[in-house]
C-alpha positions, 0 to 999 in steps of 0.5 A: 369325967365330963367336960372337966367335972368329975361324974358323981359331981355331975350327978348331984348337980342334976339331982338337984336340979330335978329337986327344984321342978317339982317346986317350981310346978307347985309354984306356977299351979298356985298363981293360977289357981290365985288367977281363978281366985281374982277372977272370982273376986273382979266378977262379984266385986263389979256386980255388988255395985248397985247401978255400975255393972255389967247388966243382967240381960248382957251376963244372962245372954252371955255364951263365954265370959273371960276375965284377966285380973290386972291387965298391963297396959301402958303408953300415952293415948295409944299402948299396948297390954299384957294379960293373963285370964281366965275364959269359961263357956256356958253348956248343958250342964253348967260352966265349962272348967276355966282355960286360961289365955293371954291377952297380947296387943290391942289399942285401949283407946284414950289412955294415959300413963301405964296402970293396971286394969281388971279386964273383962270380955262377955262373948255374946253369941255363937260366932264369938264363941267360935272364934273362942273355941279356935284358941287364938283370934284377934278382937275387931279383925276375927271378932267385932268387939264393943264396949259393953254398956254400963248399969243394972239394966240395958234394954235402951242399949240395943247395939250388944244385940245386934252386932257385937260378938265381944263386949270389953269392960275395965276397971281400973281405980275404982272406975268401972265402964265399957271399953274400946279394945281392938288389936289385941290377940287372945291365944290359950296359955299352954303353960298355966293350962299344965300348971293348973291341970296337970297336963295339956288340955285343950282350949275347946275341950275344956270350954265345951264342957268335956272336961270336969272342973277341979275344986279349984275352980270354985270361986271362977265357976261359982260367981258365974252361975250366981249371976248367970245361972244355967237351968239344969239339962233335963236329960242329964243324970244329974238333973233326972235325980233331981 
């Protein structure tokens, strides 16, 4: 008896309690793998608009690509937000597998009341994508960041090119622009990384290419090489067979 509960009582308490994890972890592995989903679904949805996109020559230059589906924000002029993402880097071989982040804090600018927004963040060079690869920086303090312009082309827009590491977009009510998003602090989301790949796997090995995309994957991954394709590696396998 332990602590006035007889054993075998004990015992079919904590069997049933190792019962319910598996369950739970095939819970929490199909929200991320949704999370992948809506990605997909924000990146193909904002870029099927003719002349209110993300340009091509931003997604095209583009180093990393993040997008959290239904950003929280809240607050009246001033609030703060609460997020989950999904990020993906552009290497030799295509995509890198997605890693998943919070997205905490920050200041949105004019804002008023609380709504969900669809959030994305292009990483425009390679200091950005350093400060990506750390797992944990903060956007207008480790990364400047700007809000993107908006439109099929951005050659008038020469501000993207000359300073901004980070460039912030948001949707939220069918409207679709560049955002102001400073303060907010991106770190890796060890959880939904185990919910998703089984195991921990960290931020720069999943973001430089080092480790293969599952099947689940597909509708992140495959919205970015349609808008922001890679040219095969020549001195990759896969691209000497071709």
């Amino acid at each position: 008896m332990a602590n006035g509960i007889p054993m075998k009582k004990l015992c079919a308490l904590l069997l049933a309690g190792l019962s319910v994890l598996p369950v739970w972890a095939e819970g929490d592995r199909d929200k991320t793998i949704d999370r992948v989903s809506s990605a997909g679904t924000v990146l193909n949805e904002i870029m099927a608009a003719p002349d209110n996109r993300i340009p091509d020559e931003i997604l095209g230059s583009a180093k990393c690509v993040a997008v959290v589906p239904s950003l929280l924000k809240g607050g009246f002029v001033v609030g703060g937000a609460y997020g989950k993402g999904v990020a993906s880097c552009r290497t030799a071989n295509g995509w890198s597998s997605p890693a998943f982040f919070r997205v905490e804090g920050g200041s949105f600018g004019l804002q008023i009341g609380g709504q969900a927004v669809d959030l994305i963040m292009v990483i425009m060079n390679d200091n950005g994508m350093r400060n990506l690869l750390s797992s944990k920086f903060k956007l207008g303090a480790d990364a400047s960041v700007a809000a993107g312009p908006v439109g099929r082309h951005a050659e008038g827009a020469t501000d993207w090119k000359m300073r901004a590491q980070v460039l912030t977009y948001s949707r939220a009510r069918g409207v679709f622009a560049g955002i102001s998003l400073n303060g907010a602090v991106i770190k890796q989301d060890r959880d939904d990384t185990r919910a998703f790949y089984g195991r921990m796997v960290p931020y720069r090995t999943l973001l430089t290419g080092a480790f293969t995309a599952p099947a689940d994957a597909q509708p992140f991954l495959s919205a970015l090489g349609q808008y922001s394709p890679i040219a095969p590696n020549p001195s990759t396998p896969a691209a000497q067979k071709q």
